[in-house]
N, C-alpha and C positions, 0 to 999 in steps of 0.2 A: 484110670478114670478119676475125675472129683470126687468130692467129699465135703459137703457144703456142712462147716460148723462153725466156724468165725462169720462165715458169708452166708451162712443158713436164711432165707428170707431175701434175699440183697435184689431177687427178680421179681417178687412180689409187687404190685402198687399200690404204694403209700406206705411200705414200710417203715421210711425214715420219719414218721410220724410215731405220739406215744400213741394213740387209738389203735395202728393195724400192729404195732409191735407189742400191746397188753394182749390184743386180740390169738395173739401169736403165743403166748405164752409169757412177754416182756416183764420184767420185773419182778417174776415169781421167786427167784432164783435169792433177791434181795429180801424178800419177804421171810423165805427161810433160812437166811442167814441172823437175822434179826431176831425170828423170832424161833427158831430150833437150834441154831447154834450157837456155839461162844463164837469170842474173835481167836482163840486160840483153834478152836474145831477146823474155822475158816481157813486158818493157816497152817494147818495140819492136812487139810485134804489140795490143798495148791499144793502143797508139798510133795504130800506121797504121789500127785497126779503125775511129777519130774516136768511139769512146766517149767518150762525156760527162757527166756528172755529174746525176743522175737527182734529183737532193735539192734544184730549185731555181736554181742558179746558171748552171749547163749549160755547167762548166767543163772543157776536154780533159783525162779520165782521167790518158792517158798520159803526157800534158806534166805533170803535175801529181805524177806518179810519179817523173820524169827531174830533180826539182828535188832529190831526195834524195842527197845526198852520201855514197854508201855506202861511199866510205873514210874518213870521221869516225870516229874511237874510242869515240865516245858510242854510247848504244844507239839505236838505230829500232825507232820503234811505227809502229802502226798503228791508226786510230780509227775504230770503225765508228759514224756518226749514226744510231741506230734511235729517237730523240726525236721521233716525225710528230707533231706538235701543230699545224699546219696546216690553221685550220677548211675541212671538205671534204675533207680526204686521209685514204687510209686504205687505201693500195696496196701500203705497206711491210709495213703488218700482213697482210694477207692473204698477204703473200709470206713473212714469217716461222712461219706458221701452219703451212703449206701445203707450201713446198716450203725447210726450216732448212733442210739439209744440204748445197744450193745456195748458201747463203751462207756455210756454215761452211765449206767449197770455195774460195770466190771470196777469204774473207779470206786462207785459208792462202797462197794462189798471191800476193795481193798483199805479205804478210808478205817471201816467197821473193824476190820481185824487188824489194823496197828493203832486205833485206836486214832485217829485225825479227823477234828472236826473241819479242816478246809484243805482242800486239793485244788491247783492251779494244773492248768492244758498249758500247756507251751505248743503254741501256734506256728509252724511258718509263715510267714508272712503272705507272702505269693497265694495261698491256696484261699481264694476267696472264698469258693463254694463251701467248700469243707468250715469255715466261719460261720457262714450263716447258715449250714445244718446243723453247727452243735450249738452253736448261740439258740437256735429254735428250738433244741431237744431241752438244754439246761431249764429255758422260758415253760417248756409243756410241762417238763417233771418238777420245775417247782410249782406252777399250777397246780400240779396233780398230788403235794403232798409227799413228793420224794425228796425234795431237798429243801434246806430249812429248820427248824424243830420238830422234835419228836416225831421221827419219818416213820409212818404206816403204825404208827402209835405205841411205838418204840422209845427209847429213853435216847436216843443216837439224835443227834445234831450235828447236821453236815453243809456245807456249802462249795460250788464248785465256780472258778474264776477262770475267765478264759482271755491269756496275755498273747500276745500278737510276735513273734520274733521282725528282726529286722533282712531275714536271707542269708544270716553269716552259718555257715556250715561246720563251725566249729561248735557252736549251740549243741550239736549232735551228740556230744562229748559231755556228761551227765554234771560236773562240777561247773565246766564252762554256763550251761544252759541258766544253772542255779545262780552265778554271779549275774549274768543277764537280766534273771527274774529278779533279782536285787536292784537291778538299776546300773550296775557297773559295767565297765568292758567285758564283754565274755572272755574269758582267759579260764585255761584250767588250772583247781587249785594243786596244792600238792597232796597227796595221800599216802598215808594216815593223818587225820581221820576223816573218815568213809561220811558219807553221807547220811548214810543208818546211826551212826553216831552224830555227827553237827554237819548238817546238810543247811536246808535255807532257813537263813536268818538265825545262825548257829545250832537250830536243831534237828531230834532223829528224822528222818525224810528216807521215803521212800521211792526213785524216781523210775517207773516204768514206762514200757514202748506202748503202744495204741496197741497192738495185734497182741499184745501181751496178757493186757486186762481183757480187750471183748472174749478171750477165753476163758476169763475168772467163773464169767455167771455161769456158762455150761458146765465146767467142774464143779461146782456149788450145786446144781441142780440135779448132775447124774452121779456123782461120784467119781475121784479117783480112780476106779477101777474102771471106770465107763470111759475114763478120757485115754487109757492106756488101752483101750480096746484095738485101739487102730494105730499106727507108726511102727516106728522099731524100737519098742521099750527094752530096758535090760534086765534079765532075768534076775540078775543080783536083787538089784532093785525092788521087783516084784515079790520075789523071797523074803525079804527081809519085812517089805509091809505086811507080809501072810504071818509073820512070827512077831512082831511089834518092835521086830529090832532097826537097830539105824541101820539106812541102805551101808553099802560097803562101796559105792561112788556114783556118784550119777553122770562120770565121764562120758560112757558109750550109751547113754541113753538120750533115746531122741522118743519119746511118744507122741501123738496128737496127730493133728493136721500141720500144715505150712503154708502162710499166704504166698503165694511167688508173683513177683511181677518178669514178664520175660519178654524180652526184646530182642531187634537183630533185623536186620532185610527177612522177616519172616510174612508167612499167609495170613496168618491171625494171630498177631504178637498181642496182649493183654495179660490180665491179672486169671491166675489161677490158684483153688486150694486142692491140695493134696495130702494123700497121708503121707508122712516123715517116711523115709525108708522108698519111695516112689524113685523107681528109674530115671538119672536123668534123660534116655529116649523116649520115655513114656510123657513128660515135660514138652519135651522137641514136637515130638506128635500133637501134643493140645495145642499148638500154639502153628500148626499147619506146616511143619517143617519152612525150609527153606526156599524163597522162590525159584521159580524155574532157572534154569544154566548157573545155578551156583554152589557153590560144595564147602561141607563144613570143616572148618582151621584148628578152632578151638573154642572153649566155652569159659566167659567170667561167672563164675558160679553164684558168688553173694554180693555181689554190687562193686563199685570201681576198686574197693579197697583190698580184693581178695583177690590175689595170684590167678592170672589165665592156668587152665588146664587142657593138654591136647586132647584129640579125637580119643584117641587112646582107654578114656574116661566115660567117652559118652554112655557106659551102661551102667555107671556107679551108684549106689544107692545116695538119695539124698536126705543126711544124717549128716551132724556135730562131726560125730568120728572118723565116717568115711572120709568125709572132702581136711581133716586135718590132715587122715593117714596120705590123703592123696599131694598133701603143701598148698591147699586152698585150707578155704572155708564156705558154710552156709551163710555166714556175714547176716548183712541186711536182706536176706532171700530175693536179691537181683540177679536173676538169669540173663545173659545174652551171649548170644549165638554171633559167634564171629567167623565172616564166610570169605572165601578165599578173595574176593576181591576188595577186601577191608587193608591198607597197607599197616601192619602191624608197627611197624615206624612211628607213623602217624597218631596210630591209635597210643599209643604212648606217648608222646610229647600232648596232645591233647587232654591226655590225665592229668600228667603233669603240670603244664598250666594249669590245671582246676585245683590242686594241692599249694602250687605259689601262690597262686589269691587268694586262696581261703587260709590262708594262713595266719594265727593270730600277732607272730609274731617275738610270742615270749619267750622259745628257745633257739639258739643258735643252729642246731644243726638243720632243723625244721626252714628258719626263716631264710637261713644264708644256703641252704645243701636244694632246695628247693629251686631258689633264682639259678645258681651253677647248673642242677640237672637241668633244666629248661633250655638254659642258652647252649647246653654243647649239645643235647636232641635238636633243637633245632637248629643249626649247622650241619649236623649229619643226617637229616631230612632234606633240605632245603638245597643238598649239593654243594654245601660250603662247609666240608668236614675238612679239620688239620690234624697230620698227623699226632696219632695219641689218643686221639677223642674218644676211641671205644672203649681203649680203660683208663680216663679220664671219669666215665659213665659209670665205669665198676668201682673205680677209689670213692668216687662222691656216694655213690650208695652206701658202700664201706662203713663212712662215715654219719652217714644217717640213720641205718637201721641200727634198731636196739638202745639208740641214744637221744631219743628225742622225750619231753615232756609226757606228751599224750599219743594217740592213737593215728593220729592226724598223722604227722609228719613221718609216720613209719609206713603209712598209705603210699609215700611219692615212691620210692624202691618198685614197690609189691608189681603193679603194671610192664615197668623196665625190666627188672628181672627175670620175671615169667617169660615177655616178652624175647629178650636176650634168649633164652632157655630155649623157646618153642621156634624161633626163627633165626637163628645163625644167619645162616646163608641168605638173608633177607637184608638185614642188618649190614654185612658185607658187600652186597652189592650196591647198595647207598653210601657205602662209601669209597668204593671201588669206579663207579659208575655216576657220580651222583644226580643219579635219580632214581626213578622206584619201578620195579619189575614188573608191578601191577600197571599196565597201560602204558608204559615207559614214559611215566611223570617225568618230564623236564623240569629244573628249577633254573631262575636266573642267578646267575652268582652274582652276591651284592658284597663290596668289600675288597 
């Protein structure tokens, strides 16, 4: 079942307004951070709550908070990722829609405990709606005394800028985004140094996901122990906050909820929250299974970037560690359900093109291992395979995985390989045959 806590409110009407969201409880959360707690308290309960990084990486919040050096004399920002260009995601958007005020909330509070008096949203460009509800939530809560000087009669000065991306998918990628917000080509930098160290405009910066922060304020508000109440926390973990010692890793833990967007030829494909640790059947089920005369293949667990997983999986809990142990990931929490009449072929070269054009460019295996996979998938799609292409497929992977700059180019493999993996005999018959077994797609041979 759900578990409405990021989306708490989201069916309500007029929530996305500040009146039904104070009404609601909005803001309190900010109020008590201000004035009950330090910025240190704040970043010690993100902490021990093992919030993680909802954008993908599934990096500790709070550790990722604690790297900030808040007696630097330079200023600290704060970045919020709202760039989802993540074919299949679209959990961000529904939560900027639906419940702004929540995140205009969660940035404030993170502002407060690294100490930054201005944080910038990093927009996609495309998501109109989502624009003009945080541009209106920004406009209420500076009306109302939340952003500005001396917020809720506080010593804290904050202000929040909302920059617009241009749809490059590489934005996604937290250095790239920052060169962007600078004004330059998005290209990612190289690392060391981190962002938490000389982030934008050379300083400490914090750059978190949307679904990241609308989580801040309810930790804030109920405690760490409130927010591990529900998912699959690790007991290490919990131990070690009962005795005031350092956890002993926050590898295997996943606590909280999870926004899921999930897609696929389904009954009622949408945005769902669940707790962490929830069955991926239990996911299948919300979302109405599969429509009639179709039958399930396999499942993209965390958005394009994460390895297909066969049926096989379908009961696995969904956690960090499960879907690693499984050679996926929970990625950007983009579910979809891929049903026997999807030609898995296809579905592959179709990633793949989205990985060559979104490609920035700046490293060779990325920019050149990219165009090569595309053009011999689609030859061996298309009925025009020559011999060698199959491990033609596997040498250019070869050469891509593990050698590319950033995150991006290690994407193009992830889909093929899986794919290779879960459909042999799929793959062979397209090139044995060429065409495709699903409806015995003809191609004309050009060439």
């Amino acid at each position: 079942m759900q578990e409405f806590r990021v989306l708490m409110g989201h069916d309500t009407p007029g929530y996305a307004s500040i009146g039904v969201y104070r009404d609601h409880g909005g803001y309190e959360a900010l109020r008590k951070a201000l004035h009950q707690m330090t910025p240190t308290e704040v970043t010690d309960e993100v902490y021990w709550s093992g919030l993680r990084g909802r954008g993908g990486a599934g990096f500790c919040t709070g550790m990722k908070w604690r790297f900030i050096d808040r007696s630097s004399p330079v200023p600290k920002y704060v970045v919020v990722n709202a760039d989802e260009g993540e074919p299949g995601t679209f959990k961000d958007r529904f939560i900027m829609e639906h419940v702004p005020h929540r995140v205009i909330e969660g940035i404030l509070i993170a502002c407060h405990a690294v100490g930054a008096a201005k944080a910038y949203i990093y927009l996609r460009g495309e998501l109109a709606l989502c624009r003009e509800r945080l541009l209106t939530a920004i406009e209420e809560a500076r009306r109302a005394g939340l952003l500005g000087a001396s917020v809720l009669g506080s010593d804290f000065d904050v202000d929040i800028a909302l920059h617009r991306g241009a749809g490059a998918y590489i934005c996604g990628e937290e250095t790239a985004l920052l060169d962007s917000l600078e004004g330059r080509r998005a290209q990612p930098r190289l690392k060391p140094p981190f962002p938490a160290q000389a982030g934008l405009y050379g300083c400490p910066t914090v750059v978190n996901n949307i679904e990241t922060l609308a989580n801040v304020p309810l930790i804030v508000e109920h405690g760490a122990e409130w927010y591990r109440s529900v998912g699959a926390p690790n007991p290490a973990v919990d131990a070690a906050a009962r005795t005031g010692g350092p956890p002993s890793g926050f590898g295997p833990d996943s606590p909280g909820t999870r926004v899921f967007s999930v897609s696929g030829k389904l009954n009622n494909p949408g945005v769902f929250e669940v707790p962490m640790g929830t069955p991926m059947s239990a996911l299948f089920g919300l979302a109405g299974g599969l429509r009639e005369g179709l039958e399930l293949r396999a499942v993209i667990p965390g958005g394009s970037s994460a390895p297909m997983i066969g049926p096989e999986h379908f009961e696995i809990p969904l956690t960090f560690q499960t879907l690693a142990d499984a050679g996926s990931m929970l990625g950007s929490g983009a579910v979809v359900f891929i049903d026997d009449q999807t030609c898995p072929v296809d579905l592959a070269l179709n990633l793949v093109e989205f990985y060559e054009h979104e490609s920035c460019g700046k490293c060779t295996p990325c920019r050149e291992g990219g165009q090569w996979m595309r053009k011999v998938i689609q030859r061996i799609a298309h009925g025009q395979c020559r011999e060698g292409d199959l491990e033609l497929v596997r040498h250019v992977s070869d050469g891509i995985k593990g050698k590319c700059f950033c995150a991006l180019g290690e994407s193009i493999p992830a889909p093929v390989n899986s794919s290779l993996a879960l459909f042999p005999e799929h793959w062979q018959y397209h090139i044995e045959h060429g065409s495709c077994p699903i409806g015995a797609k003809e191609y004309s041979h050009v060439g």
